[in-house]
N, C-alpha and C positions, 0 to 999 in steps of 0.2 A: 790371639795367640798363634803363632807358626806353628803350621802341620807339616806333615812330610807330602802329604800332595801339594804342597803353596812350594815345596823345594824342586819337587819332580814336574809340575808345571813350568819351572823356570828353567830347568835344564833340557828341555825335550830335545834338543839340539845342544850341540855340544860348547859349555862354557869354559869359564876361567873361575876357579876354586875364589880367588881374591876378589872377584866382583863379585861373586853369590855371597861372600861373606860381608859385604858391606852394605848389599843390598837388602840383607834381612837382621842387619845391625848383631851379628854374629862373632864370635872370637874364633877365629880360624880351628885352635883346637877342637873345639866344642862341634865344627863342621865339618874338619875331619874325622873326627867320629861316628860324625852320624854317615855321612858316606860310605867310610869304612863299613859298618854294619850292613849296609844298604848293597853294598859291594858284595858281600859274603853270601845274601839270598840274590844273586843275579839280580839285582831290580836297577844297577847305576854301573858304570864303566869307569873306576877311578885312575887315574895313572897319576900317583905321588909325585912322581918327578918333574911331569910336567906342570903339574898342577890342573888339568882337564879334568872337565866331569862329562857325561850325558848316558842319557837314560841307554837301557841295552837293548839292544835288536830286538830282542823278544818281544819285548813290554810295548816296542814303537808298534810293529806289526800286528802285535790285539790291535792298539787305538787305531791302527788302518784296517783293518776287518769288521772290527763293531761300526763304522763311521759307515763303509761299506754297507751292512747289513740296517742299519739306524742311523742316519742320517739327522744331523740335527736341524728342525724345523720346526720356525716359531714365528708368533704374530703377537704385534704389540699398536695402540694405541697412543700417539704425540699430542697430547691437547693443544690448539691452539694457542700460539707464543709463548709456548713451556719446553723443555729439554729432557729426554730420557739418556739414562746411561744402561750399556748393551755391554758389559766387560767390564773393557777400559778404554770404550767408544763413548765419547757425548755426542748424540744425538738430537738436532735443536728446529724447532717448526717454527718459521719464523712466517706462518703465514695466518692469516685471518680464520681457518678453520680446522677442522681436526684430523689428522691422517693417520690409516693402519700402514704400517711398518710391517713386511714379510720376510724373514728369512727362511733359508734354506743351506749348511753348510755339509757339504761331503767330501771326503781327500780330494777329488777334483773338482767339484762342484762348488761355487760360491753365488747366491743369486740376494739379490736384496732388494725387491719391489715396495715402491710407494705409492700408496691409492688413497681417493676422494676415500671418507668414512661416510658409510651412506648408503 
């Protein structure tokens, strides 16, 4: 079922009203409503006329402070000749033995280390 973070995920940058609405198989009315609402507590930037959306200043600058302060960091295990998905990343070992997978993401920060498991 669509939340409204699956909606304010997709706009964190500024889109077009008509591709959000076919991307979550939406009837434009029913998404300009919910904007509109979303508009009203500052949490989305809507301009009807042009049809743009994205999230507001406010809201972007937390998720660069908390990122700042908590940085996301995380380790995962690829079994041998098997695939993890990370997102909307597949990730695939295409080698004879098993490897830890590291991240690390920050606003500036992106690191993605691969190691022997072992």
């Amino acid at each position: 079922m669509l939340s409204i973070v699956d909606i304010l995920m997709e706009i964190r940058e500024e889109c077009d009203i008509k591709s959000l609405a076919e991307k979550f198989n939406l009837k434009m009315e029913r998404l300009e409503e919910i904007l509109r609402c979303l508009s009203e507590y500052n949490i989305v930037e809507y301009e009807r006329q042009t049809g743009k959306v994205r999230t507001s200043k406010w809201l972007s600058e937390i998720e660069v402070k908390i990122e700042e302060v908590n940085p996301v960091v995380g380790a995962m295990i690829i079994p041998r000749n098997q695939k993890v998905r990370l997102q909307e990343i597949t990730i695939e070992n295409f080698t004879d033995m098993d490897l830890e997978l590291n991240v690390r993401f920050g606003p500036k920060l992106k690191e993605i280390a691969i190691c022997k498991l072992g």
